[in-house]
N, C-alpha and C positions, 0 to 999 in steps of 0.2 A: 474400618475407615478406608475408604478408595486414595490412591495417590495424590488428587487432585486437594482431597482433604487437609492427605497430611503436610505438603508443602506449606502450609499455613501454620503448622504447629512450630512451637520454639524450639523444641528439640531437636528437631530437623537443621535448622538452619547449621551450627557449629559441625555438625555430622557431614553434610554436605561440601563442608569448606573442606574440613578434614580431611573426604575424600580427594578434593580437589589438588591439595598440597599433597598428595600421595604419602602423607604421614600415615603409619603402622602404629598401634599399640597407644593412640591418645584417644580412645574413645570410639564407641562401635560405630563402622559406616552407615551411611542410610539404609536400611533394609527394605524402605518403601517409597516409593515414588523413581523405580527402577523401573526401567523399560527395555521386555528381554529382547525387543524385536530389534531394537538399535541400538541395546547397550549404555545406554544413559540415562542419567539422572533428574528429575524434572527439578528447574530449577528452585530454590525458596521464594515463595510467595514474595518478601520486601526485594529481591537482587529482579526477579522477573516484571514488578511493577516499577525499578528503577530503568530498567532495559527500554520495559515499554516508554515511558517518558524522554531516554535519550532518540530511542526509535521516532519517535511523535516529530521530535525535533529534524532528526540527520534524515527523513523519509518525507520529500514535499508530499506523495500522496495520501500518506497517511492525514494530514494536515487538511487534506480535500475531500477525501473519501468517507465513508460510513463504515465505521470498522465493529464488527459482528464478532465475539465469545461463542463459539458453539462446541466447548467443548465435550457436552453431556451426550451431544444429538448422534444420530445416525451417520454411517459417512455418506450419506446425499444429504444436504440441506437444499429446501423449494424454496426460492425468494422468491416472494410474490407483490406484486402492485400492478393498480388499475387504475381506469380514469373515473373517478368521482362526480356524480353529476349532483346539483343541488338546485333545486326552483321552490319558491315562495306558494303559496299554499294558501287559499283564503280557510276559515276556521270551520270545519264540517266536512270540505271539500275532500277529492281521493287522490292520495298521494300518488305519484306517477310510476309506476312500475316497467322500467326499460328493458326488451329485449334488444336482442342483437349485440348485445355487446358483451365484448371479456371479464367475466368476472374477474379473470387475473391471470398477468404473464407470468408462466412460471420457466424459471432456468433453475438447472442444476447446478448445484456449488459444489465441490468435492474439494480435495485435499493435496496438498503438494509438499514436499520436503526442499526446504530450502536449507542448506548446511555452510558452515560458517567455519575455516582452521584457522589457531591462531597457535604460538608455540612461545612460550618462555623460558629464560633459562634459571635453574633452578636454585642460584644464590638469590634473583629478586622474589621467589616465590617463597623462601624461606625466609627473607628478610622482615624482621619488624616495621619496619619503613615504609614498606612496599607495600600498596595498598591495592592486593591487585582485583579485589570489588571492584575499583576504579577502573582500573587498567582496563579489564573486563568489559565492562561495563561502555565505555568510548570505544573499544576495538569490534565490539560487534554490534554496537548501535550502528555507528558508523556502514561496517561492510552488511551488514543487515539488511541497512536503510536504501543503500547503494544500489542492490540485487534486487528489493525491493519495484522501486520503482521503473526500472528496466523491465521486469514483469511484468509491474500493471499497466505500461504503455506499449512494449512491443511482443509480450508474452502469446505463445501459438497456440496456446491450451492441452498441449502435448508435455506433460510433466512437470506445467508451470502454467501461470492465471492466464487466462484471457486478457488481452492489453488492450487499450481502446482504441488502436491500429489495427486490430484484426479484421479480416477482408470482412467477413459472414458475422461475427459477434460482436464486435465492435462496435464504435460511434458510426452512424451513419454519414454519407458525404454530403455535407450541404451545398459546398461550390467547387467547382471544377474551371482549372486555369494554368495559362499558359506562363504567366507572371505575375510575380506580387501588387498589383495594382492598390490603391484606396477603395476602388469602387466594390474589389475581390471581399476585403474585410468589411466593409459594410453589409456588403451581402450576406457575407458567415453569421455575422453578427445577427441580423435577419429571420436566418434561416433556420432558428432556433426559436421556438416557443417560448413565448411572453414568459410563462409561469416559470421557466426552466433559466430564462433571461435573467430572471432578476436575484438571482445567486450566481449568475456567471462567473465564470473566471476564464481568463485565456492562457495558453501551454505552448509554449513554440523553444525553441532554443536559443543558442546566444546570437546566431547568426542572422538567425529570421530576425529575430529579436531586433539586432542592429539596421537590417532592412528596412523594418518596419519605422522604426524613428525618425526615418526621412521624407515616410510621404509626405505628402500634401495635398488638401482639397484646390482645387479653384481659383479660389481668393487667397492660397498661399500660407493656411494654416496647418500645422504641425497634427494628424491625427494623434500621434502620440503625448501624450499630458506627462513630460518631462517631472511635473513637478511631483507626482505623486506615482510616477510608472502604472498609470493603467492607458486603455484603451475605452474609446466610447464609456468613459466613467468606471472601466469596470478593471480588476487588479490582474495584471500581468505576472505570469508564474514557471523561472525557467529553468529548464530543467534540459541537459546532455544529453536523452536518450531519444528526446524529438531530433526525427530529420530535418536533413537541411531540404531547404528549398531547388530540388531536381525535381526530373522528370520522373511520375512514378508514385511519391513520396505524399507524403500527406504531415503538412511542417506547423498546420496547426489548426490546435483543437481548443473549443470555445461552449460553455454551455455549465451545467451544474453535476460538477464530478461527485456530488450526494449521491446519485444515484449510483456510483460505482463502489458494489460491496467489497470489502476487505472481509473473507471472514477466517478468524481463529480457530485452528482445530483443537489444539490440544498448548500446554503451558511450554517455553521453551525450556532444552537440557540440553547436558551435558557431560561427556565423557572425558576423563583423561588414556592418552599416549603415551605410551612410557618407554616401551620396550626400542623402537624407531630410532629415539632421537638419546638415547641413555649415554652411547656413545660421547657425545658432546655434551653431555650434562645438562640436558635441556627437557623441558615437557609438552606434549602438544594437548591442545582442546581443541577439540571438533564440539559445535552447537548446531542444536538443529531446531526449526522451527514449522510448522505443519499450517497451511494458509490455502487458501484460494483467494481469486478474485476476479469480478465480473461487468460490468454494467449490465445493470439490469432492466434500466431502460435505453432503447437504443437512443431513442430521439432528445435526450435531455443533452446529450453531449454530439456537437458535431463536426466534422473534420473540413480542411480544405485539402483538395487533393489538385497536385497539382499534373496535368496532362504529359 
């Protein structure tokens, strides 16, 4: 049975605690689902699908994106999509067979090590009380989630995802401008395919953000829909890691972040530190989780860049 197996087994899971609390002598550690390259433990299948769910939560793009399992495959994963053509047909007739066109975009996805310290000290790790699943569980959903998405939006693709600010990989620029204008967002709005439109969502930050709630058309109406926080019907989504509104910067991105994969390489784990922090009576964890991420289509997501 491969590791990925055994995390799923019941026996594992008390094993794995065991090791965690750096208790000796209450029961053999995990012998499997050890990884000798980085020294950790994969985590139990229920603490990893609980991670996942706080992750889902504290990680806006997880919430956006299309998140991909690939822990079995090769380290290149080919994401592939194309454009679809369909025409009606009378009954006899000969179906239309198109050249010239892509069968399919493909990008490479590979792997990145995202790593995560946290340290406690060793009366609440031994404490009955101390539930530190929990503990766990909030501390690196949390900085997880955090790291996360700073990746998928301003990531260089140099030991970390492609972000959808990236010059060459990235969303493509649909409007280019001197200042925030109404006519600027309409345009973005625009500038983005029907098909890709109608899953929209907009990504700006708190400041654009606040900008943005002041325009007005013309006749003196509010673009922003106060009552529900979207834009031209569609949901507003803010996140710190978008620029501001300079010279340079590109403050917001609008279109269907579906197509920007998340993919999973391998399950997350974990080691303990002991020797470090023994001194002060304390224990560290270091987690590590193995991801890329992409957009795979460039045109479905598009930026305003501003001059």
């Amino acid at each position: 049975m491969n590791a990925i197996g055994y995390i799923n087994q019941h026996e594992y899971e008390p094993r794995f605690w065991n090791m965690a609390r750096c208790r000796s002598g209450q029961g053999d550690h995990p012998s499997t689902g050890y990884n000798t390259a980085s020294g950790t433990y994969a985590l139990p299948a229920a603490f990893g699908k609980k991670l996942e769910q706080a992750l889902s939560q504290e990680s806006l793009f997880r919430g956006m994106a299309t998140v991909i399992r690939a822990y079995g495959n090769d380290y290149t994963l080919y994401a592939k999509d194309t454009d679809d053509l369909a025409q009606f047909v009378e009954e006899g007739g000969l179906i239309p067979v198109y050249d010239g066109i892509d069968d399919f975009t493909i990008s490479k996805i590979g792997g990145h090590k995202l790593a995560v310290f946290v340290k406690l000290d060793e009366d609440f790790v031994n404490d009955a009380g101390f539930s530190m699943e929990d503990y766990l569980t909030d501390r690196l959903g949390r900085n997880f989630g955090r790291a996360e998405d700073k990746g998928f939006i301003t990531g260089s693709g140099v030991h970390e995802p492609i972000g959808i600010l990236h010059a060459d990989a990235g969303a493509e620029v649909g409007v280019t401008t001197g200042s925030l204008t109404y006519d600027d967002v309409i345009g973005l709005y625009f500038s983005v395919k029907p098909e890709y439109r109608r899953n929209g969502v907009w990504l700006m930050n708190d400041k654009t953000a606040l900008a943005l709630r002041t325009l007005k058309d013309a006749d003196g109406n509010y673009l922003w829909n106060s009552g529900n926080d979207t834009l031209l019907s569609k949901p507003v989504r803010v996140c710190e890691f978008m620029p501001d509104s300079i010279p340079g910067n590109k403050p917001i991105a609008f279109g269907d972040f579906s197509y920007y994969w998340v993919v999973l390489r391998a399950p997350f784990s974990l080691r303990t530190l002991t020797e470090k922090f023994v001194l002060n009576d304390q224990i560290g964890y270091l987690a590590l989780e193995y991801l890329d991420g992409k957009l795979v289509r460039r045109d479905a997501v598009k930026v305003l860049q501003m001059k």
